[in-house]
VEXBALUM-103416 format. One record per residue (C-alpha): residue number from 1; x, y, z. Coordinates in nm, 4 decimals, decimal comma. Each point is the difference from the previous one (the first is absolute). Example, Ala and Ser with C-alpha at 12.3 -4.5 7.8 and 13.67 -1.06 7.14 Angstrom:
<pt seq="1" c1="1,2300" c2="-0,4500" c3="0,7800"/>
<pt seq="2" c1="0,1370" c2="0,3440" c3="-0,0660"/>
//
This chain:
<pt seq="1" c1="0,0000" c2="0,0000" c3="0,0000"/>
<pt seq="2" c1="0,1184" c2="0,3177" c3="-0,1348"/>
<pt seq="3" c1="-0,0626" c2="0,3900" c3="0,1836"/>
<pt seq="4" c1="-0,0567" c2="0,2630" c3="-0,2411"/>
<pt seq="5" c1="-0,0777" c2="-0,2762" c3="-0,2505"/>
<pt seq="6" c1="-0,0625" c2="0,1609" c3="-0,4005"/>
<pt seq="7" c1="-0,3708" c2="-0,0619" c3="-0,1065"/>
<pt seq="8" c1="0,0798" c2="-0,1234" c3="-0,3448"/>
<pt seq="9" c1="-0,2770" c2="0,1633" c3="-0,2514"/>
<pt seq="10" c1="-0,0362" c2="0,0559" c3="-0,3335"/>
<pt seq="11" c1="-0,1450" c2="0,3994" c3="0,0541"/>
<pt seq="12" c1="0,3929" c2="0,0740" c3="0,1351"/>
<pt seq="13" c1="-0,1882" c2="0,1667" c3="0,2982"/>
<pt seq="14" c1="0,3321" c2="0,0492" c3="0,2640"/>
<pt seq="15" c1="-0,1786" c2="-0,2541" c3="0,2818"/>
<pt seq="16" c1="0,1140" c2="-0,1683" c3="0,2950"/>
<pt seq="17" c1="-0,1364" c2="-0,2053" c3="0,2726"/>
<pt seq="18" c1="0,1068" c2="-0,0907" c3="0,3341"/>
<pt seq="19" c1="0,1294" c2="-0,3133" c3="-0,0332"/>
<pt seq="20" c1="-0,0652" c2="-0,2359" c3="-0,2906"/>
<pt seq="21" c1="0,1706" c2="-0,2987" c3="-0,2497"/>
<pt seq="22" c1="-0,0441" c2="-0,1961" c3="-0,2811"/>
<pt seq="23" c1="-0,1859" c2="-0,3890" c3="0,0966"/>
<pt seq="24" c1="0,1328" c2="-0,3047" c3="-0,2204"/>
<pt seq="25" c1="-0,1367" c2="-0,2308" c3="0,2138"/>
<pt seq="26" c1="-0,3136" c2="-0,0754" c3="0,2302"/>
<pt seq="27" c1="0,2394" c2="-0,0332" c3="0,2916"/>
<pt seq="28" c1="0,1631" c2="0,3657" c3="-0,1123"/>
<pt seq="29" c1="-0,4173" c2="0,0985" c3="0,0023"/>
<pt seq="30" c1="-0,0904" c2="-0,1024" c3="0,3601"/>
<pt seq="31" c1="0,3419" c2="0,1475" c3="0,1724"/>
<pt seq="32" c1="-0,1442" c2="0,3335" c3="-0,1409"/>
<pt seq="33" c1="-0,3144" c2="-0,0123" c3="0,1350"/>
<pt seq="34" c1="0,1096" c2="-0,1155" c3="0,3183"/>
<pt seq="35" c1="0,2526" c2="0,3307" c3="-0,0129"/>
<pt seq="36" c1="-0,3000" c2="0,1692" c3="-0,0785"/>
<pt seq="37" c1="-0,1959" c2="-0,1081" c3="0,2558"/>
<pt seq="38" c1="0,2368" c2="0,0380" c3="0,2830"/>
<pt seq="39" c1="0,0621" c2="0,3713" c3="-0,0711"/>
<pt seq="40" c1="-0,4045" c2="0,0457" c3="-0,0353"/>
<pt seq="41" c1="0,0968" c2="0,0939" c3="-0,3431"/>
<pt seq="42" c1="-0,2437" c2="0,0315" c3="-0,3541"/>
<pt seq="43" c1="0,1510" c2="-0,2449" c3="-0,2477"/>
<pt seq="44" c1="-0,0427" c2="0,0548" c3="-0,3547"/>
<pt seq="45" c1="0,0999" c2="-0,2566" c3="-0,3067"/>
<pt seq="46" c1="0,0795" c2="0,1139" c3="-0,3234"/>
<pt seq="47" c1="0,1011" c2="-0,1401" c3="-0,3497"/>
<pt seq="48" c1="0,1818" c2="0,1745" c3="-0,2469"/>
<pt seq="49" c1="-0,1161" c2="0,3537" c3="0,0759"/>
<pt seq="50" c1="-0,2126" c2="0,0283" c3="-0,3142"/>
<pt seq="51" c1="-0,3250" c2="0,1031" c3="0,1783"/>
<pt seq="52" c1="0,1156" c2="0,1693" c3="0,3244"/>
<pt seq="53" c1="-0,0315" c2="0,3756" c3="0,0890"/>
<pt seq="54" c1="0,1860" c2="-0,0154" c3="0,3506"/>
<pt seq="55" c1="0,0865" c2="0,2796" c3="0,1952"/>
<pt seq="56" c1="0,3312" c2="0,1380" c3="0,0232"/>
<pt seq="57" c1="0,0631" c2="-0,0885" c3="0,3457"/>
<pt seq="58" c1="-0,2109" c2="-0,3709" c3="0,1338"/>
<pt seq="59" c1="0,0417" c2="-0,0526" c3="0,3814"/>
<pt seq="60" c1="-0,0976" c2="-0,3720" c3="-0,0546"/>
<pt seq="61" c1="0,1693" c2="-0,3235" c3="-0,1127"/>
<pt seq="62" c1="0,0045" c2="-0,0496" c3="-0,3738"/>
<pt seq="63" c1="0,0800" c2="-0,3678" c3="-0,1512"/>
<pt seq="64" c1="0,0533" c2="-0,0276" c3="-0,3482"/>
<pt seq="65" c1="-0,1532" c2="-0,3442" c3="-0,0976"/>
<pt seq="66" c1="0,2944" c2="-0,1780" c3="-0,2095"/>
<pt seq="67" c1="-0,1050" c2="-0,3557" c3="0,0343"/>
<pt seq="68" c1="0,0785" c2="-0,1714" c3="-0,3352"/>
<pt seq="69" c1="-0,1544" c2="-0,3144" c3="-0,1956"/>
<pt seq="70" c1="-0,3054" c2="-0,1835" c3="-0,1753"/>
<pt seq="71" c1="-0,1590" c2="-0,3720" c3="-0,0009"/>
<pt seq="72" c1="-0,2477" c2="-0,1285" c3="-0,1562"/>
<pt seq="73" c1="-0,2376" c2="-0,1414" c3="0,2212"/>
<pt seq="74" c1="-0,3090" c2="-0,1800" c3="-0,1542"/>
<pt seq="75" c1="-0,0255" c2="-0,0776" c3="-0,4261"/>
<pt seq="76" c1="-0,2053" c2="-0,1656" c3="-0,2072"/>
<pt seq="77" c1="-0,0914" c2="0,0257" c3="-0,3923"/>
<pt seq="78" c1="-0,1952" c2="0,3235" c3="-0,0039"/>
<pt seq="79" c1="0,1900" c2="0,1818" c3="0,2880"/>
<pt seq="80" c1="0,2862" c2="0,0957" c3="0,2045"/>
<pt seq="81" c1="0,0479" c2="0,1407" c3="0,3515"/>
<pt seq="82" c1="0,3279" c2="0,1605" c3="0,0760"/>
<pt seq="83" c1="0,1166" c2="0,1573" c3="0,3728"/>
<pt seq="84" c1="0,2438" c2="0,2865" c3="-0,0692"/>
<pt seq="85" c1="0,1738" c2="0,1714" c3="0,3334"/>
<pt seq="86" c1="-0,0531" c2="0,3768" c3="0,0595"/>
<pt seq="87" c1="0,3683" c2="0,0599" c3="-0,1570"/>
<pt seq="88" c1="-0,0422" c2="-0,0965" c3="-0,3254"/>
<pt seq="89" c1="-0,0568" c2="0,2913" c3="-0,2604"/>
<pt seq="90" c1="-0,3767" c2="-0,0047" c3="-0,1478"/>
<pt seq="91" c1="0,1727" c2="0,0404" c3="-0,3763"/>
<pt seq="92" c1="0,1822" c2="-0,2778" c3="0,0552"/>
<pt seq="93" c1="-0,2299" c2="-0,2210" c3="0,0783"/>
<pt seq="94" c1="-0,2520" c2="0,0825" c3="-0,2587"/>
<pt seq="95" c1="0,2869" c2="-0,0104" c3="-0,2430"/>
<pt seq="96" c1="0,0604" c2="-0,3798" c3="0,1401"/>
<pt seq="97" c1="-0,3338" c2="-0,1273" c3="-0,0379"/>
<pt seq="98" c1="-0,1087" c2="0,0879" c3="-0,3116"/>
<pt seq="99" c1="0,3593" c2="-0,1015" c3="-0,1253"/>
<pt seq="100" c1="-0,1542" c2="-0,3178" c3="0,1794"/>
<pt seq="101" c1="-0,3279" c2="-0,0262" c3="-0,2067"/>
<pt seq="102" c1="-0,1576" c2="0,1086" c3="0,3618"/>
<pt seq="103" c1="-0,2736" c2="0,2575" c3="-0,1143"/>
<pt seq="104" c1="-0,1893" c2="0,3072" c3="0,1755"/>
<pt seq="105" c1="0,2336" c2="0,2202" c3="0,1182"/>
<pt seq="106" c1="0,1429" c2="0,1708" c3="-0,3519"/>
<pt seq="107" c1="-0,2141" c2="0,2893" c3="0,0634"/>
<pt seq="108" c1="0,1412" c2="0,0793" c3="0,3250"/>
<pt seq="109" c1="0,3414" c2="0,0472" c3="-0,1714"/>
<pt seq="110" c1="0,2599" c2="0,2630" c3="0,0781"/>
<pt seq="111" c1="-0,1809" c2="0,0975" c3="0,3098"/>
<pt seq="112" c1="0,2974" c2="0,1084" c3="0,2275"/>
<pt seq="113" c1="0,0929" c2="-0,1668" c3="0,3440"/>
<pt seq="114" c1="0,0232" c2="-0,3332" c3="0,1935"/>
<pt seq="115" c1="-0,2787" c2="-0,2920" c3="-0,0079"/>
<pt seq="116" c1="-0,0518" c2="0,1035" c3="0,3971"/>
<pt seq="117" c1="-0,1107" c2="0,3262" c3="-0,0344"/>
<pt seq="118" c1="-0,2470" c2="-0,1287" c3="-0,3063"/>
<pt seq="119" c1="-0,3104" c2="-0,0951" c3="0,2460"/>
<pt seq="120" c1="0,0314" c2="0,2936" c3="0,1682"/>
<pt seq="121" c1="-0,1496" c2="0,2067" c3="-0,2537"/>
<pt seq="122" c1="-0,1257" c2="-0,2661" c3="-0,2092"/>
<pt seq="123" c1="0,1653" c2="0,0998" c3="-0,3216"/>
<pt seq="124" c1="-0,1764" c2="0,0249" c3="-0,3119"/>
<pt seq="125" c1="0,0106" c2="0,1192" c3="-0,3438"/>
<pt seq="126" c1="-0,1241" c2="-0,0365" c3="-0,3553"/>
<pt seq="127" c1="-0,3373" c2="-0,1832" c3="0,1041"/>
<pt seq="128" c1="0,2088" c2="-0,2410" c3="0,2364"/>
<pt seq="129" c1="0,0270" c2="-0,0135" c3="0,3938"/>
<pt seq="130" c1="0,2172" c2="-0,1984" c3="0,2426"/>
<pt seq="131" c1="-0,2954" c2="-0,0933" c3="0,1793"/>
<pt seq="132" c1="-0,1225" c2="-0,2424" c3="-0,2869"/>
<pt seq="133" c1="0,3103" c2="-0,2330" c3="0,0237"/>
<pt seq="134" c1="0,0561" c2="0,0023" c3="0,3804"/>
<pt seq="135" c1="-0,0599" c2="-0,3060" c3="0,2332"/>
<pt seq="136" c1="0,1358" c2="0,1340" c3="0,2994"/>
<pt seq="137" c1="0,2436" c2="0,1933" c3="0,1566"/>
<pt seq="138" c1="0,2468" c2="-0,1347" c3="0,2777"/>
<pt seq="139" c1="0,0278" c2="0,3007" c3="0,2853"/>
<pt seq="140" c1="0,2337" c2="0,0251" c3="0,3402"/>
<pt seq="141" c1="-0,2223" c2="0,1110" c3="0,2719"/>
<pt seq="142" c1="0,0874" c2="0,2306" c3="0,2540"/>
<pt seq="143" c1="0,0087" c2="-0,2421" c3="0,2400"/>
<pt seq="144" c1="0,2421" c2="-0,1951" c3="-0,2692"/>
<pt seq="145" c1="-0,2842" c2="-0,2899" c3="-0,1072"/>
<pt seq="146" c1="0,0540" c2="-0,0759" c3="-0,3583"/>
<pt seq="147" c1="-0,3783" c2="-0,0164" c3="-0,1348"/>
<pt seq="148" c1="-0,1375" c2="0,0034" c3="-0,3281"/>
<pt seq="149" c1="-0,2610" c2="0,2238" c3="-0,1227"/>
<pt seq="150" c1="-0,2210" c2="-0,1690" c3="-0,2476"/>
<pt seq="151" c1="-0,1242" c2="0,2438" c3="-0,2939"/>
<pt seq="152" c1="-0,3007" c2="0,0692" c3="0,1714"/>
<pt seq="153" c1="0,1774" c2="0,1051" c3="0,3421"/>
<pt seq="154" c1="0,2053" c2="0,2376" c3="-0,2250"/>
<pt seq="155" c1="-0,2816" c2="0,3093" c3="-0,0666"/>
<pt seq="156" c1="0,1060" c2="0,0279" c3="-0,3170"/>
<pt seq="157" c1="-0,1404" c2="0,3063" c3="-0,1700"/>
<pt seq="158" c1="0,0548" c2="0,2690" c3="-0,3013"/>
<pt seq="159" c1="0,3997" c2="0,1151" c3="0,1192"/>
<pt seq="160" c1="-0,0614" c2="-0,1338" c3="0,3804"/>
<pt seq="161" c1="-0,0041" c2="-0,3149" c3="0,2249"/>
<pt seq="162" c1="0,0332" c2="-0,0212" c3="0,3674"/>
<pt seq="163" c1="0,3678" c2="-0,0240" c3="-0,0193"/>
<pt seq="164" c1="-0,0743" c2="0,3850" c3="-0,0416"/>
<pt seq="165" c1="-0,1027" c2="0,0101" c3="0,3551"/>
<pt seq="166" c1="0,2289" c2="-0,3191" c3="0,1676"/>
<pt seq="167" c1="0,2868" c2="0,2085" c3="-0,0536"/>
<pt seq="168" c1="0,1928" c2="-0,1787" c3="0,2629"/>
<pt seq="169" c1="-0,0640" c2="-0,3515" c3="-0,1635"/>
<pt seq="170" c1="0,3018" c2="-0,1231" c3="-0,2104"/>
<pt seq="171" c1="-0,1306" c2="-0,1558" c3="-0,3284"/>
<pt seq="172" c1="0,2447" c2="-0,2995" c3="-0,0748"/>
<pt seq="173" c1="-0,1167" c2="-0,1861" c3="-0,3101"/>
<pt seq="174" c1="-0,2561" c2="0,0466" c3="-0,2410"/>
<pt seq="175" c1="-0,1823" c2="-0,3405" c3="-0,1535"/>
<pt seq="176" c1="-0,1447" c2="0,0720" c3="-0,3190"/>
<pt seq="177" c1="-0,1789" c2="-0,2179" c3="-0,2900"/>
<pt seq="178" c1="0,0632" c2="0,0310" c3="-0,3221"/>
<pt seq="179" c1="-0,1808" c2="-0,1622" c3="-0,3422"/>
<pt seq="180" c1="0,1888" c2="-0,2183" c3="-0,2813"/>
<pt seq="181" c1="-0,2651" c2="0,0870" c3="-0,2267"/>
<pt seq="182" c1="0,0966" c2="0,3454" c3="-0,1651"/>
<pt seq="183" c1="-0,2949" c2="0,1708" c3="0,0069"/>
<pt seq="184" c1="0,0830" c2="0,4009" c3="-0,0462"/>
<pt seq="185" c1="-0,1553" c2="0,3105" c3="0,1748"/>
<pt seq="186" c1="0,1102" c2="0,2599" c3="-0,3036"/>
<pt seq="187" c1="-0,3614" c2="0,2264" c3="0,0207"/>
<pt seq="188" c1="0,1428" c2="0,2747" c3="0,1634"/>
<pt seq="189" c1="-0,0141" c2="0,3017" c3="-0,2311"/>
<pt seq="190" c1="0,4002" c2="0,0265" c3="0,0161"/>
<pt seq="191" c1="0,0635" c2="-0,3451" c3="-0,0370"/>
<pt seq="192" c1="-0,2255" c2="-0,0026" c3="-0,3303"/>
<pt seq="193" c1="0,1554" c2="0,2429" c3="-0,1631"/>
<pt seq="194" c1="0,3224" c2="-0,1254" c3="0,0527"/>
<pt seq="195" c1="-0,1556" c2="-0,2714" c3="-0,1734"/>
<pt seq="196" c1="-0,1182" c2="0,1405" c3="-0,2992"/>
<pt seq="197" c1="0,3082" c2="0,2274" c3="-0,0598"/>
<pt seq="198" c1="0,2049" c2="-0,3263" c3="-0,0191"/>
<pt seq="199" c1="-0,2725" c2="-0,1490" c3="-0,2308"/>
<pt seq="200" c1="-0,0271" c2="-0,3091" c3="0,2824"/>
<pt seq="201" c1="-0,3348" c2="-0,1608" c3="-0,0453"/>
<pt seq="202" c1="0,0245" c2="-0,2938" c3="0,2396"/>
<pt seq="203" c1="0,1347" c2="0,1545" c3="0,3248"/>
<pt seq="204" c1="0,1914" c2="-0,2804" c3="0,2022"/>
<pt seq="205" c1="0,1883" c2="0,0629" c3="0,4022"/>
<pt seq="206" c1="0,2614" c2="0,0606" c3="-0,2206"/>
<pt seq="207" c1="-0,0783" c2="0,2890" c3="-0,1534"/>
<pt seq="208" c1="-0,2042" c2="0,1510" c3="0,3025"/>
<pt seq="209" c1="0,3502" c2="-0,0128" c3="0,1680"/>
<pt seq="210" c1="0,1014" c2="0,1719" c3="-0,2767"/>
<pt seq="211" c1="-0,2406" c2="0,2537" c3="-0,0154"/>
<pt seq="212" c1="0,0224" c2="0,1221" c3="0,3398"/>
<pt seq="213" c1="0,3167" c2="-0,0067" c3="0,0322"/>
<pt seq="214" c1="0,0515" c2="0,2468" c3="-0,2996"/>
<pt seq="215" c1="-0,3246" c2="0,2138" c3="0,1174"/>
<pt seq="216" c1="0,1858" c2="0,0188" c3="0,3573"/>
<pt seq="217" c1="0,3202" c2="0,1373" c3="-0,1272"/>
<pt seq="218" c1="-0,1464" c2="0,2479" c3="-0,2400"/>
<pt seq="219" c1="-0,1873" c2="0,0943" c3="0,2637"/>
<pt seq="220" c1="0,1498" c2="0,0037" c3="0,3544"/>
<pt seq="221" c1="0,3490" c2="0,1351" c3="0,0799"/>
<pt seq="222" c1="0,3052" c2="-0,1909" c3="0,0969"/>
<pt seq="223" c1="-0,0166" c2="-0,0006" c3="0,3846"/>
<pt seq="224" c1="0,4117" c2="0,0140" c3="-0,0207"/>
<pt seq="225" c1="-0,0324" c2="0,3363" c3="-0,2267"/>
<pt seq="226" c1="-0,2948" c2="0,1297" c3="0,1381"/>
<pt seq="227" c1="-0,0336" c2="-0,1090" c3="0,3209"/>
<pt seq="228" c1="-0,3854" c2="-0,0620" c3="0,0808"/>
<pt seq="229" c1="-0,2400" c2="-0,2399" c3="0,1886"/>
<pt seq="230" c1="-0,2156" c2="-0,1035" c3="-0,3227"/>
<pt seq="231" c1="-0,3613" c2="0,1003" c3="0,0581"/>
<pt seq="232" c1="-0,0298" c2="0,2752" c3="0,2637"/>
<pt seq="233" c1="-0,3673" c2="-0,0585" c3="-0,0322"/>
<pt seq="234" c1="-0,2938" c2="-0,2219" c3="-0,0351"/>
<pt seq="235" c1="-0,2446" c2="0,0120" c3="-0,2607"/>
<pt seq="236" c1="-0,2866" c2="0,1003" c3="0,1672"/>
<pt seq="237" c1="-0,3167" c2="-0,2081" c3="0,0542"/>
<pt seq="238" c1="-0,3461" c2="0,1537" c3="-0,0006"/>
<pt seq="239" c1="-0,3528" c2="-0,0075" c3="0,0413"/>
<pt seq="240" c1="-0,1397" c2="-0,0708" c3="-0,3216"/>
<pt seq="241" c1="-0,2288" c2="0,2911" c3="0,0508"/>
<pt seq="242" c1="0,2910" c2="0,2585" c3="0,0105"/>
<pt seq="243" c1="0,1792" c2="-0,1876" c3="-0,2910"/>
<pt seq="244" c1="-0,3400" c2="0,0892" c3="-0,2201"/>
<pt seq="245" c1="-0,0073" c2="0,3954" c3="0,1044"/>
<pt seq="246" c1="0,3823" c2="0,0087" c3="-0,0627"/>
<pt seq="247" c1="-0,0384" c2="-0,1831" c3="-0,3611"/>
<pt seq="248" c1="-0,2954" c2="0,2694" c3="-0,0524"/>
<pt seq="249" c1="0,2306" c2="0,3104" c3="0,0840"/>
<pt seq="250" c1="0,3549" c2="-0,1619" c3="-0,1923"/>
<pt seq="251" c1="-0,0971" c2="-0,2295" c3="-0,2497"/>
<pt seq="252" c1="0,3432" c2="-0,1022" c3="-0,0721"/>
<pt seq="253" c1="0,0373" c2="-0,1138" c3="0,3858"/>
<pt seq="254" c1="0,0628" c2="-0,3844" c3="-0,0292"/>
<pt seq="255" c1="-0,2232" c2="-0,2094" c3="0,2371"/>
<pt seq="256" c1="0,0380" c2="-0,3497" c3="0,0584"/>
<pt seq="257" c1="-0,3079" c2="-0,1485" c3="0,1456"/>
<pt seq="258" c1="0,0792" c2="-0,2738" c3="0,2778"/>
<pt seq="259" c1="-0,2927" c2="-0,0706" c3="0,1284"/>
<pt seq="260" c1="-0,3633" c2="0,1606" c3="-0,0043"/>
<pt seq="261" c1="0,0615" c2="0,2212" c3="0,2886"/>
<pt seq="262" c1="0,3785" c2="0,1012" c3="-0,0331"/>
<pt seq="263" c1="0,2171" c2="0,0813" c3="-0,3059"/>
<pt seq="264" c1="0,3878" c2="0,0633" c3="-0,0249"/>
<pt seq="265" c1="0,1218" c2="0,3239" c3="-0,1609"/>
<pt seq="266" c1="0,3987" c2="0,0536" c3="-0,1638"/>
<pt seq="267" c1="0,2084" c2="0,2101" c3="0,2768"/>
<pt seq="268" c1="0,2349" c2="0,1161" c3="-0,2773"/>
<pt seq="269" c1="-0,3164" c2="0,0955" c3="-0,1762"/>
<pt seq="270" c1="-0,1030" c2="0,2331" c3="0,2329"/>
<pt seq="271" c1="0,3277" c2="0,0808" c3="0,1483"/>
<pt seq="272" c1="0,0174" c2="0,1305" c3="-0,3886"/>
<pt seq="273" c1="-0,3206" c2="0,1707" c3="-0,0075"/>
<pt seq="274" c1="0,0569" c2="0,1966" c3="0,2914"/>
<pt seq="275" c1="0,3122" c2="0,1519" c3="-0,1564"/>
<pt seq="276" c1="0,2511" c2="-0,1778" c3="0,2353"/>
<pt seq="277" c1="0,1509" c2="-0,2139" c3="-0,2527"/>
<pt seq="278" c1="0,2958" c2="0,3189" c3="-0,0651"/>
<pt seq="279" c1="0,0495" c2="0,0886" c3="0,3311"/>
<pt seq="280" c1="0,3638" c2="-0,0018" c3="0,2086"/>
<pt seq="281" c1="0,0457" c2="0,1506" c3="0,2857"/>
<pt seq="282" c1="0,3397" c2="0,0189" c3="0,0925"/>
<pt seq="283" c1="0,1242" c2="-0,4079" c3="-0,0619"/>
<pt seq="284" c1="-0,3450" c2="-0,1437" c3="0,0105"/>
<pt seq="285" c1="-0,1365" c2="-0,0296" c3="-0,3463"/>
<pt seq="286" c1="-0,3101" c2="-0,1768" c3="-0,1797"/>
<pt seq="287" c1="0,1593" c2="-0,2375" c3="-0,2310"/>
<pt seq="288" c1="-0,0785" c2="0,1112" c3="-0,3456"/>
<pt seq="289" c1="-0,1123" c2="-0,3298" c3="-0,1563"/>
<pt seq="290" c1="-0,1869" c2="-0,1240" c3="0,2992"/>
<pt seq="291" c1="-0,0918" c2="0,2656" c3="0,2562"/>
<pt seq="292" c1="-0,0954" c2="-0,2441" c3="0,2752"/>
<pt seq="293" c1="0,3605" c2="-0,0345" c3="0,0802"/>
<pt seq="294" c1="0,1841" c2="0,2431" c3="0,1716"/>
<pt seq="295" c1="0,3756" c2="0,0486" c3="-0,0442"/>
<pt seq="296" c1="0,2469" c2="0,1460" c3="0,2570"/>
<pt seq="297" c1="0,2488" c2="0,1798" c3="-0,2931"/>
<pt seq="298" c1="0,2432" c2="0,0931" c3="0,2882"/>
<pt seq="299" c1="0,0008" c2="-0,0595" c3="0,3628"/>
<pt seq="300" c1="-0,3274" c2="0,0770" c3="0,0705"/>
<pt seq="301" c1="-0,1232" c2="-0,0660" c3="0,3987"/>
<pt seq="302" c1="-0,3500" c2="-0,2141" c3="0,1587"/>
<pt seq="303" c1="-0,1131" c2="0,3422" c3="0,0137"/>
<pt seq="304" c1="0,0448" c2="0,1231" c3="-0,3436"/>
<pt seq="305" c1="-0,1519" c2="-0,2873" c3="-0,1132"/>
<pt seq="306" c1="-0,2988" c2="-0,0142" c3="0,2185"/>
<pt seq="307" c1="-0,0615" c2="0,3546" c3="-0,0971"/>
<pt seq="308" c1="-0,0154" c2="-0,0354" c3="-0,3718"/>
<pt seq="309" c1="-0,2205" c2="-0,3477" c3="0,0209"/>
<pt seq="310" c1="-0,2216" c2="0,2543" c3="0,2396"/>
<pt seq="311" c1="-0,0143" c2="0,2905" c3="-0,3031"/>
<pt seq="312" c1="-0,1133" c2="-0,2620" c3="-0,2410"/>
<pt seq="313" c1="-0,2679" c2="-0,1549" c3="0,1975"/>
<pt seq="314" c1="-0,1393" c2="0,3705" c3="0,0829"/>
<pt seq="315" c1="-0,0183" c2="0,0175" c3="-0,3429"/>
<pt seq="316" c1="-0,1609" c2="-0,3359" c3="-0,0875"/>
<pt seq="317" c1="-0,2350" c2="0,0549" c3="0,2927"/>
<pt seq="318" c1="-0,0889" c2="0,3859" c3="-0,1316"/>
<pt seq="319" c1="-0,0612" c2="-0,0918" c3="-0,3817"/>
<pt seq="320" c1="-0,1548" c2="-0,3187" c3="0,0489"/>
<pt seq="321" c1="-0,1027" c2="-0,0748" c3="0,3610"/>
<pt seq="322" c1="0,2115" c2="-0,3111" c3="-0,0194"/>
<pt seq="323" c1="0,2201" c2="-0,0530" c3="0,2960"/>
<pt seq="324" c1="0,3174" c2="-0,1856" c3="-0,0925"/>
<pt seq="325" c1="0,1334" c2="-0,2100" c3="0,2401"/>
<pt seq="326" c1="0,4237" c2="-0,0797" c3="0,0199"/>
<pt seq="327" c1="0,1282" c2="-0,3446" c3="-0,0721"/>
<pt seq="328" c1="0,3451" c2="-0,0660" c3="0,1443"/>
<pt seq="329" c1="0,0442" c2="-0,1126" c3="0,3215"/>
<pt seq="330" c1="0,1044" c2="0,2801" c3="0,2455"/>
<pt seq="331" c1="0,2507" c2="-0,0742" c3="0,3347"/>
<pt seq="332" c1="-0,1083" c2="0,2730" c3="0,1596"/>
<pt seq="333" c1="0,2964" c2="0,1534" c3="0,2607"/>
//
């Protein structure tokens, strides 16, 4: 256990906590949350940084979940189910599978950051979520029981599950199941016109993969150059009678119905509408191409950061009453 230990992120916010270190193993896991616990001390656990806004200084114990390795652990003819530990990097591993015939995840490609921290927030993109390939995920307790949360225990939701709130639960493992049959999700308005631009008439996991992983380039900016946590926001979900009055007063607004009562609306869209999608103030900028993401162009602080992402949702909120709500993780200090 390290003082004044460096919370790694991708936003290259200056941030420290207390004491912290990186976990390889479960053993390395339960000596820090014994530390923790005989200091009376928050402990947080983190992955690669990629969706963390922490605070510049954390007076809490901050584990970095480095425990490496996959099995398979049940197969048959149709299907495969696969146990990855919180280490391994969520490219990766959709890179192995499909390289593997194991189908699903392609969608989900590119999206930064360790297969630990994917529950959290239930990752999703391009008409695919975690949530429909996971079996359950294996958890240290605070009281250091190993139990397994069955999908159902999980909460999952649009960008949320109750990992949100059991911050100071370690996820180990994540057991997902995955399909030998190739059977494509390529409807998503990106995805097809990737498709028809590359005159692909039969779209196969292969060339999702390939789809999103161009889209995401041309349209997200190198953490390492421009150092940013990916989506700063949610789409927002709402009622279905709001989404009608806002498709009467901005016909171009996209709406994507969910259900009969709610209906998801494009952040970026309205981040855009509003006039935000040109704004820097100071090093905090809207990224151009996607204005979701916000980019720290120099050494921008928590504050700076918090302050723009506060500007743009007054101005979400003013235009369109629409209240946008943030989507990395904060360690608050």
């Amino acid at each position: 256990m390290f003082e004044g230990y460096r919370i790694a992120n991708t936003l290259a916010l200056d941030s420290h906590a207390r004491f912290g270190c990186e976990a390889q193993t479960l053993e390395d896991v339960m000596a820090a949350v014994s530390f923790a616990g005989q200091r009376d001390l928050p402990i947080y656990f983190t992955g690669e940084g990629s969706n963390l806004l922490p605070s510049k200084n954390v007076d809490a114990c901050v584990v970095r979940m480095g425990l490496p390795g996959w099995e398979k652990t049940a197969e048959s003819e149709q299907r495969v189910r696969l146990r990855i530990c919180a280490g391994e990097n969520w490219h990766q591993l959709v890179t192995l599978a499909l390289s593997r015939n194991w189908y699903g995840l392609e969608n989900l490609a590119l999206i930064p950051g360790s297969v630990g921290a994917a529950p959290i927030q239930n990752i999703g993109a391009y008409g695919v979520e975690l949530s429909d390939f996971v079996r359950s995920v294996r958890v240290l307790m605070p009281n250091l029981e190993v139990r397994d949360f069955d999908a159902s225990s999980c909460e999952f939701g649009y960008r949320t599950s109750v990992f949100k709130k059991l911050t100071n639960h370690a996820i180990l493992s994540v057991e997902l199941e995955l399909s030998k049959e190739a059977r494509p999700v390529a409807h998503y308005p990106d995805v097809e016109r990737w498709h028809e631009r590359n005159h692909v008439d039969t779209p196969s996991p292969q060339t999702v993969f390939q789809a999103v992983t161009e889209i995401r380039r041309d349209k997200l900016p190198d953490p390492a150059e421009y150092p940013n946590a990916g989506s700063f926001f949610q789409n927002p979900v709402v009622s279905s009678g709001l989404a009608a009055d806002l498709s009467r007063a901005f016909p171009e607004l996209n709406v994507f119905v969910l259900q009969e009562e709610t209906a998801k609306l494009s952040a970026a869209q309205l981040i855009d509408m509003a006039g935000c999608k040109s704004w820097q103030d100071g090093p905090v900028q809207c990224w151009q191409d996607q204005p979701l993401v916000l980019v720290n162009r120099g050494n921008a602080s928590h504050e700076q950061l918090m302050e723009f992402a506060a500007a743009v949702h007054r101005a979400v909120d003013e235009q369109f009453g629409v209240s946008l709500t943030l989507e990395p993780v904060r360690i608050p200090g």
